[in-house]
LUMTORDREN-225971 format. One line per field, with one value per residue (C-alpha): residue number from 1; z, y negated, x negated; residue in one letter. Coordinates in steps of 0.25 Angstrom, whole numbers, m for minus. Layout:
N
k = [NUM; ...]
z = [Z; ...]
y = [Y; ...]
x = [X; ...]
r = [A; ...]
//
This chain:
303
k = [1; 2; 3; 4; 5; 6; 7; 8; 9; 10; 11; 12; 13; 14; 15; 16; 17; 18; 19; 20; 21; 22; 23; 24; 25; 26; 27; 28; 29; 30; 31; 32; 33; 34; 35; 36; 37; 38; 39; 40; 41; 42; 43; 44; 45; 46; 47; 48; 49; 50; 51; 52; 53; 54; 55; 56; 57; 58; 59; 60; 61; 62; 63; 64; 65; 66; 67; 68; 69; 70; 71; 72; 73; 74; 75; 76; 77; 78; 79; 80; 81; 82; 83; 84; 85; 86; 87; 88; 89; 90; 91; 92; 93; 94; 95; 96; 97; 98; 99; 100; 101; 102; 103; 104; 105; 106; 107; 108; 109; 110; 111; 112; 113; 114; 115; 116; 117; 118; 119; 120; 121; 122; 123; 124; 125; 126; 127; 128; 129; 130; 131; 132; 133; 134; 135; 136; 137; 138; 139; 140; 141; 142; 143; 144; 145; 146; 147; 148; 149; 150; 151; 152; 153; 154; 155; 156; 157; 158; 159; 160; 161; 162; 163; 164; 165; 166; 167; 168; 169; 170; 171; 172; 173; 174; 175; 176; 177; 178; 179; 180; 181; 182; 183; 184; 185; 186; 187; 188; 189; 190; 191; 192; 193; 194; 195; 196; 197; 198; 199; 200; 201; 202; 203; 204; 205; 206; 207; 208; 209; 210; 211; 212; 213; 214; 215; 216; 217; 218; 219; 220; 221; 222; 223; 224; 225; 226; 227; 228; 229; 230; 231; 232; 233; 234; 235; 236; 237; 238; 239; 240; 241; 242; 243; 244; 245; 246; 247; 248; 249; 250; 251; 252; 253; 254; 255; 256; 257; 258; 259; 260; 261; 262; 263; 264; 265; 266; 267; 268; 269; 270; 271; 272; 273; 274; 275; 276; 277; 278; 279; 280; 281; 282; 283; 284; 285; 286; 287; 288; 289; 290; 291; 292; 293; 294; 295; 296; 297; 298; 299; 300; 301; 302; 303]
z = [218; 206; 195; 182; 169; 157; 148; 134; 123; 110; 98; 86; 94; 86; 84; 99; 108; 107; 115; 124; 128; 127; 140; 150; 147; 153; 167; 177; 187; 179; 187; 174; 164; 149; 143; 129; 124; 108; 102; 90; 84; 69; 68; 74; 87; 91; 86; 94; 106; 103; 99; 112; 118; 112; 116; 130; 135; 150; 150; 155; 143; 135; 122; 125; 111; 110; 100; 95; 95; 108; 110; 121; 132; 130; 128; 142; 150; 144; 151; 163; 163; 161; 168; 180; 186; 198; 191; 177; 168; 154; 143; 130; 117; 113; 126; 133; 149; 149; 164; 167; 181; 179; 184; 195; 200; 201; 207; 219; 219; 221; 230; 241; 239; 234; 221; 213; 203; 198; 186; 177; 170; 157; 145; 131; 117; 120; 131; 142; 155; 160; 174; 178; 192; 192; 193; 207; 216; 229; 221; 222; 232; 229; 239; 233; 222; 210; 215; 219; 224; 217; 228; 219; 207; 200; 199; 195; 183; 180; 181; 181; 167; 171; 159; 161; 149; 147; 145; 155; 165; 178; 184; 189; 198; 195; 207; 204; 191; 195; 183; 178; 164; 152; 144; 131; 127; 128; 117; 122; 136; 142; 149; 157; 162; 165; 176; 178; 188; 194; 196; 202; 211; 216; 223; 212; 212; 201; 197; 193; 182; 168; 167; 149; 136; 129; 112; 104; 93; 81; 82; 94; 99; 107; 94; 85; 91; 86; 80; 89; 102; 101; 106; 115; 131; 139; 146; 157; 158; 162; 172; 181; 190; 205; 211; 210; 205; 194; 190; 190; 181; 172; 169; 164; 155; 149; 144; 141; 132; 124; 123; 116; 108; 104; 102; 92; 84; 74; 70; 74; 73; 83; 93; 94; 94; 106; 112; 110; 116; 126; 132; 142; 147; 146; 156; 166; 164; 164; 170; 167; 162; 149; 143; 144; 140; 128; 124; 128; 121; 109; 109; 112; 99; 90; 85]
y = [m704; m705; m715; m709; m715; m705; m713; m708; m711; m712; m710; m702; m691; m691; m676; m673; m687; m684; m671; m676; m687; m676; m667; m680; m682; m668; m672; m671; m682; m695; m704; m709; m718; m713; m723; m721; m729; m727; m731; m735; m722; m722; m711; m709; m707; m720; m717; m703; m710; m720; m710; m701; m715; m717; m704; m706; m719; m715; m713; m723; m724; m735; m736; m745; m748; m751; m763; m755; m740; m739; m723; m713; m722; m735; m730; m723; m735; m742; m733; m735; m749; m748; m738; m742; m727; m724; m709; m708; m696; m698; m689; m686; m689; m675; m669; m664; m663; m647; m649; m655; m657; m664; m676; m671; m661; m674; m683; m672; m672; m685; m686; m675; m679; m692; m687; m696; m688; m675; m664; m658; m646; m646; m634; m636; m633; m621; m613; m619; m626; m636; m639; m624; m622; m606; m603; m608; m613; m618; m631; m635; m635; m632; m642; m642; m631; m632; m643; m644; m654; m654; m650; m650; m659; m655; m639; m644; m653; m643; m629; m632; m638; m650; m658; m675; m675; m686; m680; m675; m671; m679; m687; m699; m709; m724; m729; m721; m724; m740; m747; m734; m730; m723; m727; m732; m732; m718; m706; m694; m691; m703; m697; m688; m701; m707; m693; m688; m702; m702; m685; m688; m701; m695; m681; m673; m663; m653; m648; m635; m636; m636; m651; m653; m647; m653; m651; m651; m664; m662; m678; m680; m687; m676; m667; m674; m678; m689; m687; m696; m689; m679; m692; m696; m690; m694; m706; m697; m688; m700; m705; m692; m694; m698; m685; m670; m667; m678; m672; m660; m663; m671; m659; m652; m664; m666; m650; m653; m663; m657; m645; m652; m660; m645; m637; m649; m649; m640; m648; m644; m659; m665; m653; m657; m673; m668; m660; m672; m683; m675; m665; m674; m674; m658; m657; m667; m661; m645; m635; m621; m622; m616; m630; m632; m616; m617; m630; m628; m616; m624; m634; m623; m616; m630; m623]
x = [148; 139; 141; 132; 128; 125; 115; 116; 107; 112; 103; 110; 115; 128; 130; 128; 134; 148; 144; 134; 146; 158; 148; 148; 163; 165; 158; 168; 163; 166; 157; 149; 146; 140; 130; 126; 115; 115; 100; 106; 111; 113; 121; 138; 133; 139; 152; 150; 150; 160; 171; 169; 171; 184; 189; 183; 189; 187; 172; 163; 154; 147; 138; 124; 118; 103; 101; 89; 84; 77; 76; 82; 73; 77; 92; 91; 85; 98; 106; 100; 101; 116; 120; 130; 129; 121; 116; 111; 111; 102; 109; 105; 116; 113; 114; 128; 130; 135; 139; 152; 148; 135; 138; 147; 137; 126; 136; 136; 122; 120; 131; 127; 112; 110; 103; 96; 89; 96; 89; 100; 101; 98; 101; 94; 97; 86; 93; 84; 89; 80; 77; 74; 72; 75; 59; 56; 69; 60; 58; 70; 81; 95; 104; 117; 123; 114; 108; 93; 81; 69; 57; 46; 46; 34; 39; 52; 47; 37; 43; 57; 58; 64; 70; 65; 72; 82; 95; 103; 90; 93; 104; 95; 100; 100; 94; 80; 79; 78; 70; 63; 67; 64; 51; 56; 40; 42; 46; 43; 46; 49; 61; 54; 45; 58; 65; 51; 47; 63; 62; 46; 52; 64; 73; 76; 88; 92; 107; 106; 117; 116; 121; 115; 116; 103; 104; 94; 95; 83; 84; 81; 68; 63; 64; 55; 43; 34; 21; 14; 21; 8; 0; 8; 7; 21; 19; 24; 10; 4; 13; 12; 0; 4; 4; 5; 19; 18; 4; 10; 23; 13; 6; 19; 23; 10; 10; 23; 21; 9; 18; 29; 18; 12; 26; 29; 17; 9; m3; m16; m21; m10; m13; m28; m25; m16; m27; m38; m28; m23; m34; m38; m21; m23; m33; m27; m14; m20; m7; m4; 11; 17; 17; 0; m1; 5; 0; m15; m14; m7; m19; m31; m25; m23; m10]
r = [X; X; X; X; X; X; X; X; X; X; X; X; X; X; X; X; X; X; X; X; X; X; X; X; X; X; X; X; X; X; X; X; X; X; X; X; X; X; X; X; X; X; X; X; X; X; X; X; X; X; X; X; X; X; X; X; X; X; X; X; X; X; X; X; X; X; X; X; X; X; X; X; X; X; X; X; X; X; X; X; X; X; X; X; X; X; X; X; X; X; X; X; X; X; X; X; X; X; X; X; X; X; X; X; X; X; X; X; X; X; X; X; X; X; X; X; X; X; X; X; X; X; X; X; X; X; X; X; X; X; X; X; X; X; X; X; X; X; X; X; X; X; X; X; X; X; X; X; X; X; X; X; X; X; X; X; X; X; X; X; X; X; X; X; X; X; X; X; X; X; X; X; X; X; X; X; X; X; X; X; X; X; X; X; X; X; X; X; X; X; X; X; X; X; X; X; X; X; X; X; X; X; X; X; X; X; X; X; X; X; X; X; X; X; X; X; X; X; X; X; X; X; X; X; X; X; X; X; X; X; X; X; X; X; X; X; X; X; X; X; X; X; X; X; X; X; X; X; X; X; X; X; X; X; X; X; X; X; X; X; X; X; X; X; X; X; X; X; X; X; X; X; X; X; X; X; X; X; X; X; X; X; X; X; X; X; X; X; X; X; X; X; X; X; X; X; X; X; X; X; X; X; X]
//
């Protein structure tokens, strides 16, 4: 039987925390722990968190308070370090588990196959689902009832709109996460560094059940980028080099990226500063894919 930890940041979330606790209370396997790690929240998301604790005195739950603001990664790898269960799962404070099975599903995943690293489904705010592995089934292997291995890593991190997202993407277990952690240097896609090196170094499996409800919050980091994030290239492009499947996701993130930058911006100046930093990133990293269409096209145009 799998023991998990749910690790919760906590930064300001208090409009959405009471749900987001409210969904992993409706799990009907109760092997877990919940581990909310607040980042010195100024608003009542604290008092949130302590009155659905007074309701609840049979959960296993406890509040970590960082001494400073240290931001989503350092908050995460707090989690990690204090977790006592043997399977992790990263969720959001904004996010809410829509599966009641969730956890029980993955406990028989990990019991009939000894599953280390297991893909949720994920629905957005949008209407979209992500992963999607309806296009082209041969790369991937059902085994159980909604339950598949991952043959080829590269088509599913590339065409199978795989979230490396931090909330709710993957149920990881401890063991293989050993003294990797989250890059706290990092902004901007520091948790697709941290799962895309697990999902690249081990068996990976997918359940094919919507298992989060991811909303949309206008606070949020990922919603307002910086101004400086146009100079910036992920850490992760540069980091992806060994072989062929890593060359190949890389080229995905890196047009990824630029189209995000691009969708986020007007100025024609911040377009050229992005097209004289990065050509040489352009040509190294050259793909046909929808992301490196639209943004060539974008950057030919200066518009």
């Amino acid at each position: 039987m799998a023991f998990f930890t749910i690790i919760i940041p906590l930064f300001n979330k208090e409009k959405f925390i009471r749900n987001t606790l409210e969904s992993v209370l409706k799990q009907d396997y109760k092997d877990f722990e919940i581990l909310v790690i607040d980042d010195c929240s100024t608003d009542r998301s604290l008092d949130k968190v302590g009155e659905f604790i007074n309701d609840n005195p049979q959960l296993n739950i406890s509040i970590i308070k960082n001494p400073v603001n240290k931001g989503v990664s350092f908050s995460r790898n707090v989690g990690i370090d204090k977790a006592i269960g043997d399977y992790l799962l990263f969720l959001d404070a904004d996010d809410e588990l829509i599966s009641q099975n969730v956890l029980k599903k993955s406990n028989e995943a990990i019991i009939d196959f000894n599953v280390k690293y297991l893909m949720l489904k994920r629905e957005y705010y949008h209407g979209k689902v992500k992963p999607n592995f309806n296009l082209k089934r041969k790369h991937i292997e059902e085994i159980a009832n909604n339950l598949y291995k991952i043959k080829d890593k590269s088509y599913a991190a590339t065409k199978g709109k795989m979230p490396f997202g931090g909330s709710a993407s993957t149920i990881i277990c401890k063991d293989i996460i050993g003294s990797h952690r989250f890059d706290t240097t990092l902004r901007h896609y520091e948790d697709w560094l941290f799962f895309i090196k697990l999902f690249l170094g081990n068996d990976c499996y997918y359940l094919d059940e919507s298992a989060v409800y991811i909303h949309k919050d206008e606070n949020s980091v990922t919603n307002n980028l910086e101004e400086n994030y146009i100079y910036n290239k992920p850490k992760l492009i540069d980091e992806l080099t060994s072989n062929k499947v890593e060359i190949k996701i890389r080229k995905y993130v890196f047009w990824l990226w630029i189209t995000t930058v691009l969708m986020n911006t007007s100025s024609e100046n911040k377009i050229e500063v992005l097209r004289r930093n990065y050509f040489k990133d352009m040509k190294e990293n050259f793909t046909l894919n929808k992301y490196s269409i639209y943004s060539i096209f974008r950057i030919i145009l200066n518009k």
